[in-house]
C-alpha distance (Angstrom), angle and dihedral (degrees) to the residues before:
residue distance angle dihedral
X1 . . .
X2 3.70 . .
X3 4.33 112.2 .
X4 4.13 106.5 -107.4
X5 3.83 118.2 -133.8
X6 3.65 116.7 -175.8
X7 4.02 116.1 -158.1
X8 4.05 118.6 -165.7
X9 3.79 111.4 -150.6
X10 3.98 130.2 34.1
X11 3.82 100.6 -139.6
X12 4.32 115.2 126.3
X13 3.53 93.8 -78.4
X14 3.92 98.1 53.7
X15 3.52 89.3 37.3
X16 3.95 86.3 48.4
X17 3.91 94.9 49.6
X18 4.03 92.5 44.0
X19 3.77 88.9 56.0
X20 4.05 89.7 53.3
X21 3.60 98.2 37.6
X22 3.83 95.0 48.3
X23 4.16 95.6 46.6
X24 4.20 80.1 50.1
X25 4.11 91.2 62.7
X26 4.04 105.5 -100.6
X27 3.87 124.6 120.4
X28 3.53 108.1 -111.3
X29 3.44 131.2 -160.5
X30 4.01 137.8 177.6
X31 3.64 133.8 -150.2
X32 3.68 113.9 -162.4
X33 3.88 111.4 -168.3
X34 4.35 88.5 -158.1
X35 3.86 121.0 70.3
X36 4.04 89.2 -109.6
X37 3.83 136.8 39.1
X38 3.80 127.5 -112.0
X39 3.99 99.1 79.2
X40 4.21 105.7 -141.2
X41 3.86 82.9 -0.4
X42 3.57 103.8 74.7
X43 3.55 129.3 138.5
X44 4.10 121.0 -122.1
X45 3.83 110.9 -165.0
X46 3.67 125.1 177.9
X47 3.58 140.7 163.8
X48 4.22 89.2 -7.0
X49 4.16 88.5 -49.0
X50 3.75 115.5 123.2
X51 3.57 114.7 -152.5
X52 4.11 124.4 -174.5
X53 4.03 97.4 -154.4
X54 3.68 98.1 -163.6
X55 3.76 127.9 3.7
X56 4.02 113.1 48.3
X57 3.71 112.2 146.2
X58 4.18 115.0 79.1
X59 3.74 105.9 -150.2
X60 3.47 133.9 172.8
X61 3.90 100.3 12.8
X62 3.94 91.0 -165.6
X63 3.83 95.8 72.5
X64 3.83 87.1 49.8
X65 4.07 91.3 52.3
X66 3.59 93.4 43.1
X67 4.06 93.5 50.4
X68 3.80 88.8 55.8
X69 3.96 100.2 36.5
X70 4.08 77.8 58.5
X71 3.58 81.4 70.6
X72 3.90 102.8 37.6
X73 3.57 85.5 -101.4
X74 4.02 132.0 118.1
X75 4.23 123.5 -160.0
X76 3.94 83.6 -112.0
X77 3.95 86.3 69.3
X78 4.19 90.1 55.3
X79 3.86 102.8 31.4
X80 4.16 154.5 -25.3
X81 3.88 115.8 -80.7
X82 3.57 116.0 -159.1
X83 4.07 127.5 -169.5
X84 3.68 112.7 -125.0
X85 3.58 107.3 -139.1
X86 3.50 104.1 -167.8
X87 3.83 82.2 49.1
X88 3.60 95.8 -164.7
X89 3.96 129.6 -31.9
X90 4.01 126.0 -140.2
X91 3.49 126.1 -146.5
X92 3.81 113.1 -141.9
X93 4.04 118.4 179.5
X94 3.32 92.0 -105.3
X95 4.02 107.4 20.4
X96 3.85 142.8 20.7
X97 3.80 114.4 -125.3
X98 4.10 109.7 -146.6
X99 3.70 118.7 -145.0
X100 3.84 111.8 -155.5
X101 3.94 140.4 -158.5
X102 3.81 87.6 -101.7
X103 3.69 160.8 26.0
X104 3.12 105.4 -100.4
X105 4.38 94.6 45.0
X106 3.90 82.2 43.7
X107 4.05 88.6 45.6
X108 3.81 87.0 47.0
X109 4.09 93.3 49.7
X110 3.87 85.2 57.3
X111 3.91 96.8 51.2
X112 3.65 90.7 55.0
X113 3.65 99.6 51.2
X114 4.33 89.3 32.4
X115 3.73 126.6 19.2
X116 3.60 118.0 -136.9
X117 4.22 87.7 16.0
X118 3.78 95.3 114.3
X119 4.08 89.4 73.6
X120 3.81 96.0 52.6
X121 3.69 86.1 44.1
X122 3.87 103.7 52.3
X123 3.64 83.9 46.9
X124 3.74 98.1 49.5
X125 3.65 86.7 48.2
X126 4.01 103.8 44.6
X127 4.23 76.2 57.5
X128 3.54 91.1 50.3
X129 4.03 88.9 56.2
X130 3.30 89.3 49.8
X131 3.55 94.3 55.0
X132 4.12 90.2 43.1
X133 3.79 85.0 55.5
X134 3.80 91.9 56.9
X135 3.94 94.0 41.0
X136 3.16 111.9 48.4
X137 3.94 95.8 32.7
X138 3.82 97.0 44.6
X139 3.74 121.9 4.0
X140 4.09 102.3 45.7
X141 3.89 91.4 44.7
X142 3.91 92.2 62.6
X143 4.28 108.8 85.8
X144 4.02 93.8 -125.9
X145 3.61 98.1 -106.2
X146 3.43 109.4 130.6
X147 4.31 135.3 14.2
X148 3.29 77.6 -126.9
X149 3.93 89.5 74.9
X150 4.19 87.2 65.2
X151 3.75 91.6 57.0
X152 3.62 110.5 103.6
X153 3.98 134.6 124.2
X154 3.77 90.4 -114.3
X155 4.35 84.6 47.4
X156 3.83 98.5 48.0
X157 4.28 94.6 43.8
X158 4.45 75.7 60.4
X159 3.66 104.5 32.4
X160 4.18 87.7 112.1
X161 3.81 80.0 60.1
X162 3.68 88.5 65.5
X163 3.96 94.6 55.0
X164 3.79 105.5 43.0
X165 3.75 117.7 65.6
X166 3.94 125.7 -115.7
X167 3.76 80.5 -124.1
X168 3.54 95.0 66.7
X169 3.98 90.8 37.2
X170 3.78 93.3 60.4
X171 3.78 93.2 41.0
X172 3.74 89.8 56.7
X173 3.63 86.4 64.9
X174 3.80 119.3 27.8
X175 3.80 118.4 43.2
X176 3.90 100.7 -175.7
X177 4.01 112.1 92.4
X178 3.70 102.7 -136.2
X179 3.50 83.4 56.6
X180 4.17 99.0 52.9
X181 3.74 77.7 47.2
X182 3.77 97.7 62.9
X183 3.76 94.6 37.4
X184 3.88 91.6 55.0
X185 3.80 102.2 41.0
X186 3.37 91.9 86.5
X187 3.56 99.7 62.7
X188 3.37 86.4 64.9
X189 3.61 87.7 86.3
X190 3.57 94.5 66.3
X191 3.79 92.5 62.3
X192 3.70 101.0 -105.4
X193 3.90 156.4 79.8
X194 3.94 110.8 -82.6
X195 3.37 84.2 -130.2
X196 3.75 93.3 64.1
X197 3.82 91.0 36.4
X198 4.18 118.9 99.1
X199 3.44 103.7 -114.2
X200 3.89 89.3 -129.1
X201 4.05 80.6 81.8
X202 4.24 81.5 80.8
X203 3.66 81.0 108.3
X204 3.81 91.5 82.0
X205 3.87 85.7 63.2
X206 3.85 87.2 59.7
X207 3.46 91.6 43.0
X208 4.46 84.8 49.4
X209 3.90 97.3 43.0
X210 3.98 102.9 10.6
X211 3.62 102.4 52.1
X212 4.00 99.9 22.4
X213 4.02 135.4 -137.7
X214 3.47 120.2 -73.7
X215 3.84 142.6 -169.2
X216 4.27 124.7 -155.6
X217 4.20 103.9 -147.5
X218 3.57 112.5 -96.6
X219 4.33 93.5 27.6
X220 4.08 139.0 -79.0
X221 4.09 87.1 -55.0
X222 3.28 83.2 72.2
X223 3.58 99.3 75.5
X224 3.94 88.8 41.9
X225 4.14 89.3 67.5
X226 3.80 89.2 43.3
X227 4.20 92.1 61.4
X228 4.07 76.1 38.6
X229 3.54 96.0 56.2
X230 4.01 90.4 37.5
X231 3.71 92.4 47.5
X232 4.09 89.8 48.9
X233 3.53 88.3 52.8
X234 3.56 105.4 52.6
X235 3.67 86.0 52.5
X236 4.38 106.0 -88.5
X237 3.65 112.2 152.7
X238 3.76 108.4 -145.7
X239 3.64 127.3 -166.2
X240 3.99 129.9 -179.9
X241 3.80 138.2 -171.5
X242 3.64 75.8 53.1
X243 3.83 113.4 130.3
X244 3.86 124.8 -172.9
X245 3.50 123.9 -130.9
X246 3.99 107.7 173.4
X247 3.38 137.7 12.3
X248 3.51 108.8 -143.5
X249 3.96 120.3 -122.2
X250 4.11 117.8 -177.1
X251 3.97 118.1 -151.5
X252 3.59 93.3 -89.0
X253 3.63 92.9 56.6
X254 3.65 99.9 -104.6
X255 4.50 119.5 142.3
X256 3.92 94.3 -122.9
X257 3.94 94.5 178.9
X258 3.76 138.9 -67.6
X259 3.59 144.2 -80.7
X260 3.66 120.7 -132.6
X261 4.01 123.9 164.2
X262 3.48 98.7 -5.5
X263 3.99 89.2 -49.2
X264 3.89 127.6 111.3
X265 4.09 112.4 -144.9
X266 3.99 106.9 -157.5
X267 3.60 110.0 -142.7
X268 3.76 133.2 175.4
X269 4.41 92.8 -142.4
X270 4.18 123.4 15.9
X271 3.73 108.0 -144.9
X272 3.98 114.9 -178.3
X273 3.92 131.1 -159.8
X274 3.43 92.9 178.1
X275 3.31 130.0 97.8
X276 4.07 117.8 -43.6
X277 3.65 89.3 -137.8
X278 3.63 102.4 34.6
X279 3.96 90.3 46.7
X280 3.84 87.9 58.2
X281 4.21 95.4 54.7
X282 4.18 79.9 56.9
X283 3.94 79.8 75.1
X284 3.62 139.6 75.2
X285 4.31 102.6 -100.0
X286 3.67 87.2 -112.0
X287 3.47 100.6 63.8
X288 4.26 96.4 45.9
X289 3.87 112.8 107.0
X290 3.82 91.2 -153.0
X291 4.07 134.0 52.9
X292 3.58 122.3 -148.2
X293 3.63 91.6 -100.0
X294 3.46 93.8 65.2
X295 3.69 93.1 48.0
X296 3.58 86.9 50.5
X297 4.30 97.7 51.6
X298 3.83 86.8 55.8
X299 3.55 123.6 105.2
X300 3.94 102.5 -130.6
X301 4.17 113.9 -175.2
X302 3.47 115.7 -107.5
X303 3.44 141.2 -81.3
X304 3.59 133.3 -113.3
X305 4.19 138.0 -126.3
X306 4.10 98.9 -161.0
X307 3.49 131.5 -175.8
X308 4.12 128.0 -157.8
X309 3.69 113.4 -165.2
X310 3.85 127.4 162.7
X311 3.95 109.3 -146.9
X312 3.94 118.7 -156.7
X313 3.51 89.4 -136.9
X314 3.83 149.4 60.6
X315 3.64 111.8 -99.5
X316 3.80 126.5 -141.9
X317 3.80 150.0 -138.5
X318 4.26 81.2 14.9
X319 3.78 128.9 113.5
X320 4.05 131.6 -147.3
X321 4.34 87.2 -88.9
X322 3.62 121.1 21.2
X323 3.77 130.6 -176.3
X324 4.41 123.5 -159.7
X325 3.32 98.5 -146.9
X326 4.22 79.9 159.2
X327 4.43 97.4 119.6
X328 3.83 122.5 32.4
X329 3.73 129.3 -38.0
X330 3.51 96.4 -169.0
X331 4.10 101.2 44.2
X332 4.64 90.9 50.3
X333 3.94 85.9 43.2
X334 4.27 80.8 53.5
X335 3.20 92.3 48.3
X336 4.01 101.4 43.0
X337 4.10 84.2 51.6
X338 3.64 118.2 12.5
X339 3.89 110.9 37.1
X340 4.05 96.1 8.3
X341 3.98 115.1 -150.8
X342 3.80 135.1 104.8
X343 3.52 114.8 -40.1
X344 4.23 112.0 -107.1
X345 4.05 84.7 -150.0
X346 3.44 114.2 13.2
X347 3.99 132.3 -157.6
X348 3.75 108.8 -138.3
X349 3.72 132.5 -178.8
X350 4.33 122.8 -139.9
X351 3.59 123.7 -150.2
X352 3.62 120.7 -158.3
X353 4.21 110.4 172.1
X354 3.70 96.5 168.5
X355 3.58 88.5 70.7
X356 4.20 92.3 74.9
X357 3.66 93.4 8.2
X358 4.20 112.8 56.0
X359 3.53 85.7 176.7
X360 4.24 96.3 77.0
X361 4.05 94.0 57.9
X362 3.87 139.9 39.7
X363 3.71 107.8 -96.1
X364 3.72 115.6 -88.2
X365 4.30 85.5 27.0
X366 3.66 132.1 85.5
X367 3.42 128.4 -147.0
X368 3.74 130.4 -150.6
X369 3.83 160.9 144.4
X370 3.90 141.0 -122.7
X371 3.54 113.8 -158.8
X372 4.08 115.9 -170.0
X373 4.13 109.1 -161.1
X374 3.53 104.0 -138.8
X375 3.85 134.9 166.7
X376 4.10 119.9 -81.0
X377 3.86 122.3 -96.9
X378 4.04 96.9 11.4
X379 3.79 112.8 149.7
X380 3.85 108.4 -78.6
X381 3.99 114.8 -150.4
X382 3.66 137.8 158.5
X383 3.83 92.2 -120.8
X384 4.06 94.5 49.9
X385 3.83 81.5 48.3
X386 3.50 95.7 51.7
X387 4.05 88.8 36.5
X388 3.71 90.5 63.4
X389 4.09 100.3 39.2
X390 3.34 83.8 62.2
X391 3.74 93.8 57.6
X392 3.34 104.6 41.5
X393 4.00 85.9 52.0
X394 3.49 104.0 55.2
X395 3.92 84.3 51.9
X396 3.24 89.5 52.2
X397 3.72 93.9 55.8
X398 4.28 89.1 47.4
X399 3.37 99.0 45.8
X400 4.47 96.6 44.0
X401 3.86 95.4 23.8
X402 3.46 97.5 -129.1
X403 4.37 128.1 126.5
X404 3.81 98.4 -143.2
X405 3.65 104.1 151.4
X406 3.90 87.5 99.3
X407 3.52 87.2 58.7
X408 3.35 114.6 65.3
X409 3.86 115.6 104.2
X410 3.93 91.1 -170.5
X411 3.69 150.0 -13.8
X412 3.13 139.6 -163.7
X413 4.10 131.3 -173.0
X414 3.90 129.3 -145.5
X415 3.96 111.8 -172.7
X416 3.53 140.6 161.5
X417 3.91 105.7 -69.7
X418 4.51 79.3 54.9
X419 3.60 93.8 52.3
X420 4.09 88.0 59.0
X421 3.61 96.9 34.1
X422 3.86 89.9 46.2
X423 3.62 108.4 28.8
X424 4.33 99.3 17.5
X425 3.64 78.3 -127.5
X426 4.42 98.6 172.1
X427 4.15 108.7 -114.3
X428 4.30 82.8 -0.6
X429 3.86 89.2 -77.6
X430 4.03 111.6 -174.5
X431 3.54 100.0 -162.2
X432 3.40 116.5 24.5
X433 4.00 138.0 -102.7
X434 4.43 100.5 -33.5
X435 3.77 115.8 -113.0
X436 3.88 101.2 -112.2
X437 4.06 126.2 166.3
X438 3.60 78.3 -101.1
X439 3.90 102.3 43.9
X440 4.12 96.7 40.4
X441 3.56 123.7 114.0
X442 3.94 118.0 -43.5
X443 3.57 87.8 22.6
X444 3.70 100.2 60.3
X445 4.24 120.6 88.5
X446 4.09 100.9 -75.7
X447 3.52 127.9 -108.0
X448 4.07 84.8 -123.8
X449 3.82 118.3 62.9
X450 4.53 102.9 -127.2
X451 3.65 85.3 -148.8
X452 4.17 111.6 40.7
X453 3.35 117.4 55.5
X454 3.84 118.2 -135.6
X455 4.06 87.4 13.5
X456 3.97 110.2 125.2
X457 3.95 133.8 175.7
X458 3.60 132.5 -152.5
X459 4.26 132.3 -174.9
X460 3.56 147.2 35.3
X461 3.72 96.7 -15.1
X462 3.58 98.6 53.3
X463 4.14 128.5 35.7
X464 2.99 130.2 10.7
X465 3.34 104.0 -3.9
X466 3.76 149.5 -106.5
X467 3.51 128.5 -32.7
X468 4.15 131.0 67.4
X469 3.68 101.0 -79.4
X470 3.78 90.6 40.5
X471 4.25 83.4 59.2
X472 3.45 101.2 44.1
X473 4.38 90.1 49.0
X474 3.91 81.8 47.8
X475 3.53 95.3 63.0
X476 3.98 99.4 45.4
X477 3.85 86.0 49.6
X478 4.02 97.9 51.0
X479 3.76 86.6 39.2
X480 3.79 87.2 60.3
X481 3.57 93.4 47.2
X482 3.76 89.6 54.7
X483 3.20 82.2 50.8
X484 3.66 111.6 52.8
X485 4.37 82.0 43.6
X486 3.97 98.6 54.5
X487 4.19 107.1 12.5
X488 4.24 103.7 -163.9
């Protein structure tokens, strides 16, 4: 009789892990607390308008092919990746910074705004591939057990990399702001200030102008019915508007099952994707590894105020992703970290799919979303919502020279007190808990509960860290943990 794993939550880690665990011989099954799949990567659609409500950036394509070639399977067999070439565009007060498909347009875009910039840059960025290679071939595959994990003759020749900050790395060699600004943005996706970010994390940059930005036909959702589709077909039974109420721990400290609306689930191994935090109130206090007060001394990446509106007409002087980089980095990076509260001037990126894909809007429309990063567990109220929409869109209008206001057909908002409600995300974190020196790897929650046995965790709380790619390599790793515990 085939071992039984039971995984709570359907985001790209649980979907990840089911995948593994079912091609390895166990009966899997999810239980997905929303009415569909995909976790923070859902899809809203309305009125014709696809929306991707979490998830929109495609990074580091490799990690995606090499989850699906584990499974004899390429992207190609799920859905259509396009290149974005402009990658992404950023609005400065006074100038628009254009990201190409390549190097050499990218190495170009630096010239103009810095001469001599392109050398600094091809070196910074041959490092940062160097660093990629290490990463995401070495250091993210290990479980986070042990320091002993980060010990490797590639590690130790880098191990300065790990206490400087990319901050100071790119400030070494570029002088001009907008350029700091474009070189640091993409530690944003680890959850934290660049200042407060190991340099090694470079590889991002790679992963930005080495590897390129790319969009699957039809939005990020799409990958989340793929690993549906592949999980279905190797045999996962998946089950939503199911929330779980208990985990179940017998008296010798072993996860029997769970109990969801008013029904116990047996199981032989508990895995959650759900929150790290939130998964630990399912038990009895004696059997959680962490107390509120260390919950509370981490640094957890921000939340997010979004907006989805659907436009009924073609917008200009905008690309497919778009960053406002317009007021001050440093000061909304304070207050998302050092003093949280709302943001006096805040940064705010625009996401407009329909451009490249005609598929996510009406023909003649466009449909998009704003997304404000803003600090976890800040009061959350229609008028500050409304407050800060109307900011963001009269920059908007400055900085593209467009009136659009009259052309919104509908909106809709998603803030912090929704990303708890919805997603029991702890203080209405987006992103997960930020990849620090002192959050990376080893010293991050485990993927193995120390006091339940059989009781596993997968995703952006635990290793390696937040972000898409991160989630779907954390759910091969815990599956082969299960694994090498309880073999079918």
């Amino acid at each position: 009789m085939k071992p039984k794993v039971v995984i709570i939550g359907s985001g790209f880690s649980s979907l990840s892990a089911s995948c593994y665990l079912a091609k390895y011989g166990y009966e899997v099954a999810i239980y997905e607390k929303n009415k569909s799949v995909g976790g923070r990567a859902r899809q809203f659609i309305r009125d014709g308008f696809t929306f991707d409500m979490g998830p929109s950036w495609y990074w580091m394509p490799d990690v995606f092919d090499r989850f699906f070639k584990d499974f004899n399977k390429t992207t190609a067999d799920y859905y259509v990746l396009d290149k974005l070439n402009p990658a992404y565009n950023i609005f400065f007060k006074d100038d628009v910074i254009t990201i190409g498909d390549s190097m050499d347009l990218i190495c170009s875009e630096f010239e103009r705004i810095e001469t001599g910039s392109s050398k600094p840059l091809r070196d910074f960025i041959a490092r940062a591939q160097k660093n990629y290679k290490i990463a995401i071939h070495k250091i993210v595959l290990r479980p986070g057990i042990s320091p002993l994990e980060l010990i490797s003759k590639e590690t130790i020749g880098n191990l300065n990399q790990f206490f400087t900050s990319i901050s100071k790395e790119v400030r070494k060699r570029f002088k001009n702001p907008k350029l700091i600004a474009t070189l640091e943005f993409p530690a944003l996706f680890l959850g934290a200030k660049p200042s407060n970010t190991p340099s090694f994390y470079s590889f991002m940059n790679f992963a930005d102008f080495g590897l390129g930005t790319w969009h699957p036909k039809g939005g990020m959702h799409q990958v989340i019915r793929a690993m549906e589709t592949l999980a279905i077909d190797l045999g996962v039974k998946i089950y939503t508007d199911q929330s779980v109420t208990r985990i179940n721990v017998n008296n010798n400290g072993k996860a029997t099952g769970i109990q969801l609306n008013g029904n116990t689930i047996a199981t032989d191994i508990v895995l959650s994707g759900a929150d790290y935090h939130h998964s630990e109130t399912l038990l009895a206090p004696k059997f959680r590894q962490f107390s509120e007060a260390y919950w509370n001394k981490k640094t957890f990446a921000p939340s997010s105020l979004l907006f989805y509106m659907a436009f009924n007409t073609k917008l200009k002087n905008v690309s497919h992703h778009n960053l406002f980089f317009d007021t001050d980095f440093e000061q909304h990076a304070k207050e998302i970290y050092d003093n949280p509260k709302w943001p006096k001037a805040p940064l705010f990126y625009a996401n407009f799919p329909s451009i490249t894909d005609p598929t996510m809007a009406p023909e003649g429309c466009e449909s998009a979303f704003f997304l404000i990063p803003i600090a976890p567990d800040l009061e959350d109220s229609p008028e500050l919502r409304e407050r800060y929409y109307n900011i963001i869109m009269e920059r908007f209008k400055e900085l593209t020279g467009q009136e659009v206001s009259n052309n919104i057909l509908f909106r809709e908002d998603f803030c912090v007190n929704d990303f708890k409600e919805q997603y029991n995300s702890y203080k209405g974190n987006a992103y997960g808990l930020a990849n620090t020196l002192t959050q990376t790897a080893f010293l991050r929650p485990k993927l193995k509960s120390k006091k339940v046995d059989n009781l596993f965790f997968t995703g952006q709380l635990t290793v390696p860290g937040p972000g898409v790619p991160p989630a779907l390599i954390s759910g091969k790793l815990v599956s082969e943990l299960i694994y090498n515990q309880l073999k079918p």
